[in-house]
Backbone as JSON, one array per atom type, in Angstrom:
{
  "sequence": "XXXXXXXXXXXXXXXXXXXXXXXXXXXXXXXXXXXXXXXXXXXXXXXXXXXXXXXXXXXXXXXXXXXXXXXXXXXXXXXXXXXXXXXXXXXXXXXXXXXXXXXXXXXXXXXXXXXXXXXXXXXXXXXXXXXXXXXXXXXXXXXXXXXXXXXXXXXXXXXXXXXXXXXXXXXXXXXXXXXX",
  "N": [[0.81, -1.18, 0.0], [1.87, 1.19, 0.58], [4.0, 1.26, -1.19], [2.39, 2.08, -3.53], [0.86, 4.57, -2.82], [3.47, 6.33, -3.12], [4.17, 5.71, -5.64], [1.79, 7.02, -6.94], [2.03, 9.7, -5.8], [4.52, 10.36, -6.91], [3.71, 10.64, -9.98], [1.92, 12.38, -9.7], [3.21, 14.54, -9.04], [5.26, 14.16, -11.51], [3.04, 15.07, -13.37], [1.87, 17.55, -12.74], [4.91, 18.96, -13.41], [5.0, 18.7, -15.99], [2.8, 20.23, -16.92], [3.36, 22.46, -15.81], [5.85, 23.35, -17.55], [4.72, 23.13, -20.31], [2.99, 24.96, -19.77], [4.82, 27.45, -19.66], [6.17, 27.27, -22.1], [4.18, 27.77, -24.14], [3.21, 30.29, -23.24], [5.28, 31.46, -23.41], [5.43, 31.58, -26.18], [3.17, 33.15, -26.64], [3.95, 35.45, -25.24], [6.24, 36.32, -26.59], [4.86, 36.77, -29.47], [3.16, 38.97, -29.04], [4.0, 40.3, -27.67], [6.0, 41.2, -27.88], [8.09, 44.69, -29.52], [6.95, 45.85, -32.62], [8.78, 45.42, -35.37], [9.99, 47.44, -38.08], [7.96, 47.65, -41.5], [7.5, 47.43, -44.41], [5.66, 49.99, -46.19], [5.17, 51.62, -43.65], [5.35, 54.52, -42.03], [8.06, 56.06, -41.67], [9.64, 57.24, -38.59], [10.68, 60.77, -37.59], [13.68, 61.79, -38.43], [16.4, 63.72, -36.62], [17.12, 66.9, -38.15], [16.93, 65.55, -40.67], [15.06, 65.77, -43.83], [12.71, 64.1, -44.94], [11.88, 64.87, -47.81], [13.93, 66.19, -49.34], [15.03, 64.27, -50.94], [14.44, 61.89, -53.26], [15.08, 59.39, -52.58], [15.71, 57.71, -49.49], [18.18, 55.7, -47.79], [18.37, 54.46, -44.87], [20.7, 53.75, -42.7], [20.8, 51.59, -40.15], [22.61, 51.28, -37.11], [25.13, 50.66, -35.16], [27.79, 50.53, -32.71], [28.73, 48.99, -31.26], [28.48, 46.29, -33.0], [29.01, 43.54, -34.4], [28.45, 42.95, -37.17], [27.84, 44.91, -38.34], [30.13, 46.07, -38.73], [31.64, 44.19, -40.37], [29.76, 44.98, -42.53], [30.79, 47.06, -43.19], [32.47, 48.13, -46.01], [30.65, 47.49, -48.15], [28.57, 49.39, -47.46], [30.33, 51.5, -47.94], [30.48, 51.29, -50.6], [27.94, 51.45, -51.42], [27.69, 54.01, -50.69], [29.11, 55.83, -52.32], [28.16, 55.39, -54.48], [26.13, 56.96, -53.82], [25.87, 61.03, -55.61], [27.43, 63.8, -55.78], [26.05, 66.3, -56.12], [23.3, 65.92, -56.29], [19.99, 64.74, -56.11], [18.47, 62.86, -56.0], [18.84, 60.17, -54.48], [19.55, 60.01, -50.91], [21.2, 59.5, -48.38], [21.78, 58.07, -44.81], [23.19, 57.29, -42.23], [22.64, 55.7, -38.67], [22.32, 55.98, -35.12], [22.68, 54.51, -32.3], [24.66, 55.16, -30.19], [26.13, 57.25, -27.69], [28.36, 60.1, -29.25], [31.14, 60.37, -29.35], [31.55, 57.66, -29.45], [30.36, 57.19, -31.83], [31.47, 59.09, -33.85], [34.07, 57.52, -32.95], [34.03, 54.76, -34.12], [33.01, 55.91, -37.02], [35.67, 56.63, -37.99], [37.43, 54.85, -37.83], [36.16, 52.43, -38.87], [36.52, 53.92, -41.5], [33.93, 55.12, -42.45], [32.31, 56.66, -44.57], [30.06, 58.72, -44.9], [27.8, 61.18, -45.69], [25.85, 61.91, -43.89], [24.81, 62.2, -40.54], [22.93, 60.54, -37.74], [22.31, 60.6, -34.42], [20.1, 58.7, -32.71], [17.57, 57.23, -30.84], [16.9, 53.38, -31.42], [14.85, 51.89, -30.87], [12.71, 54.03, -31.64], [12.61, 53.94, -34.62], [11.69, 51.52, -34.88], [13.41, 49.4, -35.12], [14.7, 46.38, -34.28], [17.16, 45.23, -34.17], [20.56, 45.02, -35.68], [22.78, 45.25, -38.07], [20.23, 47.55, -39.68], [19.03, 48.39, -42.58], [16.95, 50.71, -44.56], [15.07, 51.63, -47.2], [13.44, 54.84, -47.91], [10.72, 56.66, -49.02], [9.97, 59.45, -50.4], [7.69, 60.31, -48.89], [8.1, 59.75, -46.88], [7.34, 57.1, -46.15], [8.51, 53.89, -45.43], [9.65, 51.79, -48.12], [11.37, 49.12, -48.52], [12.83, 47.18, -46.47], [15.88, 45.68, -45.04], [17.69, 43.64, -42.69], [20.4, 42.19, -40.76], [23.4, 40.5, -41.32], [24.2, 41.04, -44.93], [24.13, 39.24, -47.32], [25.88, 38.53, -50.27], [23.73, 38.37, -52.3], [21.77, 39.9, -51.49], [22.76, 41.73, -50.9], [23.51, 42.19, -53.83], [20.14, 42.39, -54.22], [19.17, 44.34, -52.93], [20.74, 46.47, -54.44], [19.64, 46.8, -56.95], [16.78, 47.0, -56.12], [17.52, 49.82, -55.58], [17.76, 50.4, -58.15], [15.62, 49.9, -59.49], [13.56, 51.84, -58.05], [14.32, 54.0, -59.46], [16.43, 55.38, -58.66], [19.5, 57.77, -57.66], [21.19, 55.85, -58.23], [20.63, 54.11, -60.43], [20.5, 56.73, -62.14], [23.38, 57.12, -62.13], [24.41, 55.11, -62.95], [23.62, 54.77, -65.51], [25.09, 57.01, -66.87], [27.33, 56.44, -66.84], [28.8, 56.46, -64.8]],
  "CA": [[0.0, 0.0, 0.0], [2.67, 2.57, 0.76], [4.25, 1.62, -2.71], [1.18, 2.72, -4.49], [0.91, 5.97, -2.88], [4.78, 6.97, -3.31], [4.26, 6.03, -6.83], [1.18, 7.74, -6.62], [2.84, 11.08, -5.81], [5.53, 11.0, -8.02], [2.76, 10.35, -10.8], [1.24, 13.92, -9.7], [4.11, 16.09, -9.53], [5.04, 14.61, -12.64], [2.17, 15.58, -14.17], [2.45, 19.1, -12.54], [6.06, 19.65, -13.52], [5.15, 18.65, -17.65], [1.56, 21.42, -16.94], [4.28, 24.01, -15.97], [6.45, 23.1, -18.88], [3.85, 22.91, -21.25], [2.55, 26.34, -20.04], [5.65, 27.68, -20.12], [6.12, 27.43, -23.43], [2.94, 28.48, -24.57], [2.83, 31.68, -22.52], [7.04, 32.33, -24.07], [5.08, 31.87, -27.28], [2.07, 33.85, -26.5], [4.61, 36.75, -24.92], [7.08, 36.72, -28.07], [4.21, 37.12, -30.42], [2.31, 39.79, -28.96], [4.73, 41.94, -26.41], [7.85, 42.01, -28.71], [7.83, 45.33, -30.45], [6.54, 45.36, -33.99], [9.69, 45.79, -36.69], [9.45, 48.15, -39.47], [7.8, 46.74, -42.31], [6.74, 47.87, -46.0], [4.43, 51.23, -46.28], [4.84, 52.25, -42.26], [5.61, 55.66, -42.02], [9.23, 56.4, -40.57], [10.11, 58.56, -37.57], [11.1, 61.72, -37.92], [14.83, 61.95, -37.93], [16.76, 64.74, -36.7], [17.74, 67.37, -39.14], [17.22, 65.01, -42.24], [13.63, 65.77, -44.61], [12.27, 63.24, -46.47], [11.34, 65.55, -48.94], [14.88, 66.54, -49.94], [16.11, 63.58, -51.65], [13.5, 60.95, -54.13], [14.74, 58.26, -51.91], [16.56, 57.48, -48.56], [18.29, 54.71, -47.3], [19.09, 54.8, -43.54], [21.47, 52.5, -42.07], [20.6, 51.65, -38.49], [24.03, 50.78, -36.87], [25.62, 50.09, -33.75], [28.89, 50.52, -32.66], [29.35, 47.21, -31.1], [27.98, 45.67, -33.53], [29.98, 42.63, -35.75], [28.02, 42.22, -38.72], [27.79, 46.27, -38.61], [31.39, 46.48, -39.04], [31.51, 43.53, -41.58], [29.2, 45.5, -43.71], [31.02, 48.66, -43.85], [32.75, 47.86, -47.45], [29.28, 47.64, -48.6], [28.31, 50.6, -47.23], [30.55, 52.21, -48.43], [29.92, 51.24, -51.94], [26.56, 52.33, -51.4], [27.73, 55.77, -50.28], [29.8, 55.95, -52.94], [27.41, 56.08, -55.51], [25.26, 58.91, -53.5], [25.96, 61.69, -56.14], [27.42, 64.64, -54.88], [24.66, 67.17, -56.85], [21.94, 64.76, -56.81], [18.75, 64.64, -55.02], [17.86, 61.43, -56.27], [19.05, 59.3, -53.21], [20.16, 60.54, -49.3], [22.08, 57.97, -46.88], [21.72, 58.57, -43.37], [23.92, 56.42, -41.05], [21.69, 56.35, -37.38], [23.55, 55.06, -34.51], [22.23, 54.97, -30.6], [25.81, 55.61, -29.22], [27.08, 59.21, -27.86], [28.67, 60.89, -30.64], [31.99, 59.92, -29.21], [31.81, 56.13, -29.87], [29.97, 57.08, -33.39], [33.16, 59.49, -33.99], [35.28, 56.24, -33.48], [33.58, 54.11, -35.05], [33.57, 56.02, -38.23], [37.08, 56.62, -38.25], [38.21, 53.13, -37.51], [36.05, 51.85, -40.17], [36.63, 54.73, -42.63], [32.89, 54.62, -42.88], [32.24, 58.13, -45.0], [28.63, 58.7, -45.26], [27.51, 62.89, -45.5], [24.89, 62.6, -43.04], [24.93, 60.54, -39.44], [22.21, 61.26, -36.87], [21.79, 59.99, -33.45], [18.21, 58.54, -32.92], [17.36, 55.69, -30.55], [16.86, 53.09, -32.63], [13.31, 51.89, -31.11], [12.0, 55.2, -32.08], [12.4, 53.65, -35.54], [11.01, 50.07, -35.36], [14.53, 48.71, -35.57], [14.84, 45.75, -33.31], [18.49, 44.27, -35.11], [21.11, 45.53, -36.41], [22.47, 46.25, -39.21], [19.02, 46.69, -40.72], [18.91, 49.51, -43.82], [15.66, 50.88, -44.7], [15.09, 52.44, -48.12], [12.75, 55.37, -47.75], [10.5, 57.09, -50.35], [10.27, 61.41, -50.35], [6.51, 60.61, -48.08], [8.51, 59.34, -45.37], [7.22, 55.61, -46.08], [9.6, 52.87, -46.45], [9.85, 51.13, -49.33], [12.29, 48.32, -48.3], [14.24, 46.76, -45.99], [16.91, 44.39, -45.26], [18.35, 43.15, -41.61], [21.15, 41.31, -40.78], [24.48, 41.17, -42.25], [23.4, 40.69, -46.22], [24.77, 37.99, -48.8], [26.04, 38.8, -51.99], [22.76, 38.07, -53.37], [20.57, 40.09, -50.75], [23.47, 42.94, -51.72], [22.46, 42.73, -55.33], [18.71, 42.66, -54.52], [18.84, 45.87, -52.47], [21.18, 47.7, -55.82], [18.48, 46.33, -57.98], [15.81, 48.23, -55.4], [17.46, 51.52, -56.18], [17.4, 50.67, -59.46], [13.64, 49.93, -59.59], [13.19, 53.3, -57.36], [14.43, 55.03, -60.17], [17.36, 56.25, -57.42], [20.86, 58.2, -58.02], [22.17, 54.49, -58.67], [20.79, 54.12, -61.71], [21.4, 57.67, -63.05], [24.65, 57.37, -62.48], [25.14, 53.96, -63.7], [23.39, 55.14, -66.82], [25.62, 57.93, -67.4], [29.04, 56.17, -66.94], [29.57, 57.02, -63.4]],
  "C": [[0.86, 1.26, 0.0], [3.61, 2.84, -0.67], [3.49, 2.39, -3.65], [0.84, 4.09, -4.14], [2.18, 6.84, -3.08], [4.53, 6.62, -5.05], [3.04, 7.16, -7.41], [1.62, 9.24, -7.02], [3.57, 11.73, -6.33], [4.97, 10.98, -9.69], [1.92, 12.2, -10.62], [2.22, 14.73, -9.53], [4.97, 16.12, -10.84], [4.21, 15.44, -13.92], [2.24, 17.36, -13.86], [3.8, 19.57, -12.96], [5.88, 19.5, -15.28], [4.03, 19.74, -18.02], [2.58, 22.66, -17.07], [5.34, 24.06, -17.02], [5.51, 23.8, -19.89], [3.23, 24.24, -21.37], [3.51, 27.08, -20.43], [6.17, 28.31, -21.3], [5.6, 28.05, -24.37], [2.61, 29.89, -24.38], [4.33, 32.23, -23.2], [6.52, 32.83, -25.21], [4.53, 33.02, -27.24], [3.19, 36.13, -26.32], [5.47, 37.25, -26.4], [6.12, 37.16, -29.06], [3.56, 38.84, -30.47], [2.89, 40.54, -28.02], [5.93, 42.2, -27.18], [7.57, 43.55, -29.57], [8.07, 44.84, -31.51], [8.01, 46.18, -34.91], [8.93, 46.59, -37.43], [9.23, 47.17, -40.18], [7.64, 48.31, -42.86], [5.89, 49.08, -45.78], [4.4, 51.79, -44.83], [5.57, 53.7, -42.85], [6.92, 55.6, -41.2], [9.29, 56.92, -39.7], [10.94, 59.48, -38.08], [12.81, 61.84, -37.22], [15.97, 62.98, -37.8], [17.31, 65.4, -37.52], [17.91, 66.59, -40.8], [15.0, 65.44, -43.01], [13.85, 64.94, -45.63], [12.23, 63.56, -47.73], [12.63, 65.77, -49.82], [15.23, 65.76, -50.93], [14.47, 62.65, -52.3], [13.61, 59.63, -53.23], [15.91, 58.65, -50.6], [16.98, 56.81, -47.99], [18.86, 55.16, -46.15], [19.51, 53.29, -43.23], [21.66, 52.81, -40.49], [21.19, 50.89, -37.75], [24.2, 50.96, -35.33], [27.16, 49.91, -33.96], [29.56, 49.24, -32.15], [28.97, 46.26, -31.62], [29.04, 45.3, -34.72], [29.57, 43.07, -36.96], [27.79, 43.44, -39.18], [29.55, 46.7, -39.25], [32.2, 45.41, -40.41], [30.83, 44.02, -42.65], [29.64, 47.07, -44.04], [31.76, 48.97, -45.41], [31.82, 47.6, -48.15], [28.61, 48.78, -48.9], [28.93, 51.39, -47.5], [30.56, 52.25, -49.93], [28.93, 52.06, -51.91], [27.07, 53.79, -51.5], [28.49, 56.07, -51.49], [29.29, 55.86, -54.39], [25.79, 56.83, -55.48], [26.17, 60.27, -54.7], [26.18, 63.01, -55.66], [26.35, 66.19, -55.06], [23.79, 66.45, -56.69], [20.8, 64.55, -55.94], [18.17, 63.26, -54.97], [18.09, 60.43, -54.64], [20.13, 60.1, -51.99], [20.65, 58.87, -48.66], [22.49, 58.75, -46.13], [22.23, 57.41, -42.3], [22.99, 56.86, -39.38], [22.4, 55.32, -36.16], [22.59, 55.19, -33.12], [23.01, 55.17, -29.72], [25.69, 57.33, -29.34], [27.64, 59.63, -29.19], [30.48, 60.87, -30.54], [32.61, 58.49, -29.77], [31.21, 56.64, -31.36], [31.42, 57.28, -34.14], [34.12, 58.26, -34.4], [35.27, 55.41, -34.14], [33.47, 54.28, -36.92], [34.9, 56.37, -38.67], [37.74, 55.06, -38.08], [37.4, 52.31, -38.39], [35.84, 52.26, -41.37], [35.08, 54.64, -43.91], [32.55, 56.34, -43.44], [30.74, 58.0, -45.58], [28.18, 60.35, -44.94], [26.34, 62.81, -44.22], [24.76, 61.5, -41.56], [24.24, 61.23, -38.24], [22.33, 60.08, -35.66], [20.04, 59.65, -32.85], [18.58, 57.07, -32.01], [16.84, 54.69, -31.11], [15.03, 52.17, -32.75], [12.36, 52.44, -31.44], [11.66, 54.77, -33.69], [11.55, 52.22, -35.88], [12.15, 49.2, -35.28], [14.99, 47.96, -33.95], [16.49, 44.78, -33.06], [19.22, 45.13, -35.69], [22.42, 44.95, -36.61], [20.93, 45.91, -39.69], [19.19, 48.45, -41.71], [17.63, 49.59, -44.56], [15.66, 52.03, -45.85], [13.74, 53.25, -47.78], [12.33, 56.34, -48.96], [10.51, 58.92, -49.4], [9.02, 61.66, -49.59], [7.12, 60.07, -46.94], [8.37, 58.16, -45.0], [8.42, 54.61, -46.25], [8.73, 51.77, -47.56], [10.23, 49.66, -49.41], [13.15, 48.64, -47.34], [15.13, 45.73, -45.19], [17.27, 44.37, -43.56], [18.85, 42.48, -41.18], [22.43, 42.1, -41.6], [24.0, 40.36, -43.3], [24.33, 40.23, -46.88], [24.92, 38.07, -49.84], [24.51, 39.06, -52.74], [21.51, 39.3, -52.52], [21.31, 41.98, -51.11], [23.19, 43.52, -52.98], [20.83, 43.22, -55.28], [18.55, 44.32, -53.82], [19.44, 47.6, -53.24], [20.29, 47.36, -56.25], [17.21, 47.28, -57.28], [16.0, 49.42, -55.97], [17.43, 51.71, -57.42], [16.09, 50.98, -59.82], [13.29, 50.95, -59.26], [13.26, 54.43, -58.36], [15.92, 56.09, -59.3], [18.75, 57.3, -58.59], [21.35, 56.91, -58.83], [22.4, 54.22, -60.21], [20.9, 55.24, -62.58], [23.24, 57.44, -63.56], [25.38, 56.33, -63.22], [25.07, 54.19, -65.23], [24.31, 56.0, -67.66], [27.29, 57.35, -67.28], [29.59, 56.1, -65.7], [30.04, 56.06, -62.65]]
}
């Protein structure tokens, strides 16, 4: 008889320890789905970022960076491609580097990865939607985005986001058109 209630017992706090599991889980799910802030997506409207207007440029890609960030500093030979066929007359396309460090660590950061981009604002980066980084967000002249990418990007995810500014009609393809 005393076997049967010791097995008994360990028969109910199993069952209670696979309930709290089982909720567990369910409630991690339940929380990740519906308390994580929501990422930028497609057609949201941007935040307003200091000293830059949408309006100025036909398009805008912002790159939303981090100073201690790997795959930020792995993509700066990228980025600087990119920047590097911003047009120095040209309204067609703006790039805006956005960082959430002081202006000290940005400072070092672009000098130590000879990251040359004309415009670099400080902005916290939840103010934008941006939960990851690197993520680069092409923006149209209403302040919507258009596209965008997060992570460090793969040859192929590199081409698809030149091919974007192509499609946009951007600087990219003026200048490619013209020889540049």
């Amino acid at each position: 008889m005393q076997m049967k209630a010791r097995i008994e017992a360990i028969a109910n706090v199993a069952v209670i320890v696979v309930a709290l599991a089982m909720g567990y889980v369910v409630l991690g799910r339940y929380v990740a789905a519906y308390w994580t802030p929501r990422s930028v997506a497609d057609g949201d409207r941007l935040a307003t970022i200091p000293n830059l207007d949408w309006k100025q440029h036909r398009h805008t890609l912002v790159l939303a960076l981090n100073t201690g960030c790997h795959y930020c500093e792995q993509s700066v030979p990228f980025y600087q491609r990119l920047a590097d066929t911003q047009p120095q007359d040209g309204n067609d396309l703006g790039i805006v580097a956005v960082f959430p460090n002081d202006a000290g660590m940005v400072g070092q950061f672009m000098t130590k990865e000879d990251l040359r981009v004309r415009s670099v604002a400080d902005v916290p980066l939840e103010k934008l939607r941006v939960n990851a980084t690197p993520t680069l967000i092409l923006v149209g002249k209403d302040g919507r985005v258009e596209r965008s990418w997060v992570g460090l990007l793969s040859p192929s995810e590199e081409l698809e986001l030149f091919q974007s500014l192509f499609r946009s009609g951007s600087a990219v393809q003026s200048k490619t058109k013209n020889g540049g």
